[in-house]
KEFIRO-906208 format. One record per residue (C-alpha): x, y, z; residue in three letters. Coordinates in pm, whole numbers, plus 32768, in hexadecimal, padded with zeros to 4 digits. Layout:
N
XYZALA
...
This chain:
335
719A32E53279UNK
71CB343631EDUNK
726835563303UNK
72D036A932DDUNK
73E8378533BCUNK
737738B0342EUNK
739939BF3335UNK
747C3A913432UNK
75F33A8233E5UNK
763B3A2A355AUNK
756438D73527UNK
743C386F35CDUNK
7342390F3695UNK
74713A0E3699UNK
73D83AE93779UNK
73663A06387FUNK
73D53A8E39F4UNK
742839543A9FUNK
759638A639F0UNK
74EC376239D9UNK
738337CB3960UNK
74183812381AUNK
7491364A37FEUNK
732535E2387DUNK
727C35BF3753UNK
7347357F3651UNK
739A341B35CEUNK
7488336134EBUNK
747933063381UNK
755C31A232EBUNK
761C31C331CCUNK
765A30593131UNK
772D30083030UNK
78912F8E30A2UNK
78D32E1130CEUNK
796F2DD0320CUNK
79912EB232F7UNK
79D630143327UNK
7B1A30C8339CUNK
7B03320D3385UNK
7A383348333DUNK
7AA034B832F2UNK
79CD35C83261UNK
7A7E36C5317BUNK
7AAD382331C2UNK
796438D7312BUNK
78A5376531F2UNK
77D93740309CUNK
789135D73066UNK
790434E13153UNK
7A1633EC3107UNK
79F132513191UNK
7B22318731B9UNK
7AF4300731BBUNK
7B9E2EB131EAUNK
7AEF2E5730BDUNK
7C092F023012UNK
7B64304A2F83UNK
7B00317E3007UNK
79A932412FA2UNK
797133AB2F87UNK
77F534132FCBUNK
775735612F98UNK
767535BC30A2UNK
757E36B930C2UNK
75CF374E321DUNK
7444377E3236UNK
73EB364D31A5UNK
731B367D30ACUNK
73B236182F61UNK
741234A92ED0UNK
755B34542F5FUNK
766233DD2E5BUNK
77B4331A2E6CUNK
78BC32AD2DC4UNK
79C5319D2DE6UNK
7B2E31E82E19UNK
7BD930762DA2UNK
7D5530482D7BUNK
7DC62FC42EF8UNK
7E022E572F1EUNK
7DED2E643091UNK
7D122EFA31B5UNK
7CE7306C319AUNK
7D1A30D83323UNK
7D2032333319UNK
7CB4335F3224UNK
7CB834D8321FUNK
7C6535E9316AUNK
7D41370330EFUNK
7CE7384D31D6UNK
7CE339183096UNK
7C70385A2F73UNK
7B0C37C02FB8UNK
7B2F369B2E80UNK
7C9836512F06UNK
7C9B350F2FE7UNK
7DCA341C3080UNK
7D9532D530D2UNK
7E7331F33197UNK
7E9C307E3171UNK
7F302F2731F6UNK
7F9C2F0430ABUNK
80D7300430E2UNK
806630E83025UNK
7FA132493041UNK
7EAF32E12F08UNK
7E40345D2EE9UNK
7D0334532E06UNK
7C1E351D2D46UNK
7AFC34CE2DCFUNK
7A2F35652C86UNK
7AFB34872BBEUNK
7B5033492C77UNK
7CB133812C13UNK
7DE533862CF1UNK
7F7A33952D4EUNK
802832922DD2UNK
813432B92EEFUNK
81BA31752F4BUNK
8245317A30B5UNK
832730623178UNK
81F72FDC3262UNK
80852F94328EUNK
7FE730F832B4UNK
7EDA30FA33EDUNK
7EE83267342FUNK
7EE733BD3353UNK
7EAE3524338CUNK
7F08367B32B5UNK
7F963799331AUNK
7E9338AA3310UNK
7F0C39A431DFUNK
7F0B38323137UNK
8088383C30C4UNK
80FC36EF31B8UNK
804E35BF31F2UNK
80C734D8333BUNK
809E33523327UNK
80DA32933452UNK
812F310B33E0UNK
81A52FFD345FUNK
830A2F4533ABUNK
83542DA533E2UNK
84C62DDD3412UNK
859F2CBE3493UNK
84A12BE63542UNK
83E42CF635BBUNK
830E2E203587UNK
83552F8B35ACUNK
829530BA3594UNK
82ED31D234B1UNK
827E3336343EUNK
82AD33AC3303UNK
828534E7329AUNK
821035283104UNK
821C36633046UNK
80E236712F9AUNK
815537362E74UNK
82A0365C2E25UNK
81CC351E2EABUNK
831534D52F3CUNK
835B344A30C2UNK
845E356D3145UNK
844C34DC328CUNK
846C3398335FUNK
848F331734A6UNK
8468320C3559UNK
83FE319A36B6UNK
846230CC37C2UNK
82C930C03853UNK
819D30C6379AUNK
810132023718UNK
7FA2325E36C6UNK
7ED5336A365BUNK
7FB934A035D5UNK
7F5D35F435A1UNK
7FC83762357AUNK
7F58387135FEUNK
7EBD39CA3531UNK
7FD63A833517UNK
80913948349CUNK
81BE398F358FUNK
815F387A366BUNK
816137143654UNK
80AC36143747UNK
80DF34953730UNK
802033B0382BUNK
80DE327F38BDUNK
8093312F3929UNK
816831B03A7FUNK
802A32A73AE8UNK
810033E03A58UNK
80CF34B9397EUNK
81ED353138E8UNK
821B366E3862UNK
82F637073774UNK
8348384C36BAUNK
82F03848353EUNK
83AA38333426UNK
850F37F934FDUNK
843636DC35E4UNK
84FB37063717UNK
847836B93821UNK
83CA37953924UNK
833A36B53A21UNK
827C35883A81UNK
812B35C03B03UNK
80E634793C1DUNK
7F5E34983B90UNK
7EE533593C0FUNK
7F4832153CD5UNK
7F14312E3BB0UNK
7F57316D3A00UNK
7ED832B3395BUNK
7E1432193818UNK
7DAF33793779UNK
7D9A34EE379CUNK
7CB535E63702UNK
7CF2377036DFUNK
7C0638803735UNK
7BD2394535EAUNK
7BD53A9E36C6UNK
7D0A3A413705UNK
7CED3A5A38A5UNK
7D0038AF38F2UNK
7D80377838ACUNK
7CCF36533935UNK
7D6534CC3964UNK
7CC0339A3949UNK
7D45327E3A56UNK
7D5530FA3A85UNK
7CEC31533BEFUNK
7BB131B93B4BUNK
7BD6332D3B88UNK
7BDD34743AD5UNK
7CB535913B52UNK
7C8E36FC3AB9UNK
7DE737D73A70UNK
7E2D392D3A55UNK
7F0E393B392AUNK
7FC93A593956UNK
80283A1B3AE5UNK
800B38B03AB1UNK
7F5138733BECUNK
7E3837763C2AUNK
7CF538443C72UNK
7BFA37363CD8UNK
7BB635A53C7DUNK
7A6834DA3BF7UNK
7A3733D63C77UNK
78E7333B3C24UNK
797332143B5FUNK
7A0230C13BF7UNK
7AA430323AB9UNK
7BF030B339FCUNK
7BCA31F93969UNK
7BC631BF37E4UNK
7B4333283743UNK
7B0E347137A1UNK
7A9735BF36E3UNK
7A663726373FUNK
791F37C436C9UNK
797138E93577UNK
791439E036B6UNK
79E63969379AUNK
78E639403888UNK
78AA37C6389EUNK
7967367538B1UNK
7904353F3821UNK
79C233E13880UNK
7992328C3857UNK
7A23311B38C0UNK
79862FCD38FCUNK
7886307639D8UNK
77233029395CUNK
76EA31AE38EFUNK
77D032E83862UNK
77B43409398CUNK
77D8355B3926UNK
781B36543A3EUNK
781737C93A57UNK
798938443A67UNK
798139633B35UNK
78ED388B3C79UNK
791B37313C0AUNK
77FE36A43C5FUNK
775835883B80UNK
761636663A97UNK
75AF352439DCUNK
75FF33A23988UNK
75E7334C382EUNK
758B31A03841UNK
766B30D337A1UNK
76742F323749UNK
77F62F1136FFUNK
79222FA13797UNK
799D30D336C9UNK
7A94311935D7UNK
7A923266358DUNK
798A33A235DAUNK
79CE34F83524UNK
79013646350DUNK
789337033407UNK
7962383533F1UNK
7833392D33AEUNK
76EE38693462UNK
76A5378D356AUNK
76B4367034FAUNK
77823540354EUNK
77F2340A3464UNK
785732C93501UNK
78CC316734A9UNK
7909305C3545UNK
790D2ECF3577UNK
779E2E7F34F1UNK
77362D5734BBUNK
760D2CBE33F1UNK
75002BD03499UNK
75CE2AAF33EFUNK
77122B4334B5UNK
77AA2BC03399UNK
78802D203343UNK
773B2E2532E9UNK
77FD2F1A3280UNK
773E302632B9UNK
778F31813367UNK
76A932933408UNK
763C33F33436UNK
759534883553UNK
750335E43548UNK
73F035E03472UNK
7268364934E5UNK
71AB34F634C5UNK
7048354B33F8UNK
């Protein structure tokens, strides 16, 4: 079915006065052409192209008409012999995108070309994130070491394509990222903390108790304001980065937390588990504005960074139960 995004830069029915009027309408377009299931989606930093990590081994770049009216294209991105879990874009260079793998490796590609750089790592890469003038790139993996597996961060210059940092940990750690300024450091644990250190000399500055059970991932607000925490005990809580003080919690979900995303205005939060839907509430009184259904438990929701509009992926499965490997879009005006 063809669909368009409102032409305003804000996204859809932009102007609308209630916060949830503007979600009513809209509906969700499938992108198929992955194998097996999907990981992980991140748009780049212009959101013209949106990059599709897979445990079919590859990763896809799409271009996407934020309004949706022209043919959408893709390419493959083939070299890793192992799940891709996580991918990112680099915040300054919108054809510039990392992709981490089981296979203990991590690739930065052109995504006009297809072409990459290898940087082989000492574990099976689940989690990545840059730093946002692009110059550092964190992987969180996990190492088989006597018997037993640990979890380690490594820290990669991106210009020498060179690890210049590494540490390992005595709990499990998730979802990593820094915050704008790129002085800060936050790594969730499996221990319901999230630790937090300074950046580049990674001492430590405290240990936020976030939640009663693991923090699984962490999303920034691009105004640079929040941070906001994803939970086994299925809830969300909202952070004041600078005071490092929780504000308020969302708690509409009743399975693990597994993705969250701030809106590019800062003004909404969209979050996902095993729940049968994605909520997106309004950050400023966190109440729930709209439920986006889903069949599968999620892997991984992110926002545009210029429109309204949301990609997700998750645990799909075909009417013969197998991998669809397919991943969404809401925001665009159904016709």
């Amino acid at each position: 079915m063809e669909g368009r995004e409102d032409d305003k830069k804000g996204g859809a029915a932009a102007g609308s006065s209630a916060p949830g009027s503007r979600f009513k309408n809209l509906v969700s377009r499938e992108y198929y052409s992955h194998k097996k299931k999907v990981h992980s989606v991140a748009w780049n930093c212009t959101g013209t192209k949106l990059a599709s990590g897979s445990i079919d081994h590859t990763a896809r770049v799409w271009s996407i008409d934020p309004h949706g009216h022209s043919k959408v294209k893709d390419i493959e991105l083939k070299g890793h012999t192992d799940s891709v879990d996580q991918l990112c874009w680099d915040p300054k260079h919108p054809e510039t995108v990392a992709t981490a793998a089981a296979d203990k490796t991590i690739r930065l590609w052109d995504a006009r070309s297809g072409k990459c750089q290898v940087v082989e790592l000492s574990g099976e890469n689940i989690n990545i994130t840059y730093k946002h003038d692009g110059t550092h790139i964190a992987v969180g993996n996990k190492v088989y070491n006597n018997r037993t597996w640990e979890d380690e961060l490594t820290i990669v210059d991106v210009r020498k394509l060179k690890a210049i940092h590494k540490q390992k940990f005595p709990y499990e750690i998730n979802e990593i990222a820094w915050n704008k300024t790129g002085d800060m450091f936050f790594i969730t644990t499996g221990l319901g903390f999230v630790e937090v250190v300074n950046y580049p000399s990674l001492d430590v500055v405290c240990k936020l108790n976030a939640h009663t059970a693991g923090c699984y991932c962490i999303a920034m607000d691009p105004l640079d304001r929040y941070f906001a925490v994803g939970s086994a005990d299925s809830l969300v809580s909202l952070w004041d980065v600078k005071e490092l003080l929780c504000i308020k919690t969302f708690t509409k979900l009743e399975w693990p937390v597994r993705t969250v995303s701030f809106s590019h205005s800062g003004e909404f939060l969209a979050y996902a588990s095993e729940d049968p839907f994605i909520d997106i509430a309004n950050i400023q009184t966190g109440r729930s504005i709209h439920q986006i259904p889903s069949k599968a438990a999620m892997n991984s929701v992110e926002w545009n960074p210029k429109y309204n509009l949301l990609a997700y992926a998750g645990d799909d499965k075909n009417k013969y139960q197998a991998d669809d490997g397919v991943f969404r879009i809401f925001g665009f005006e159904s016709t």
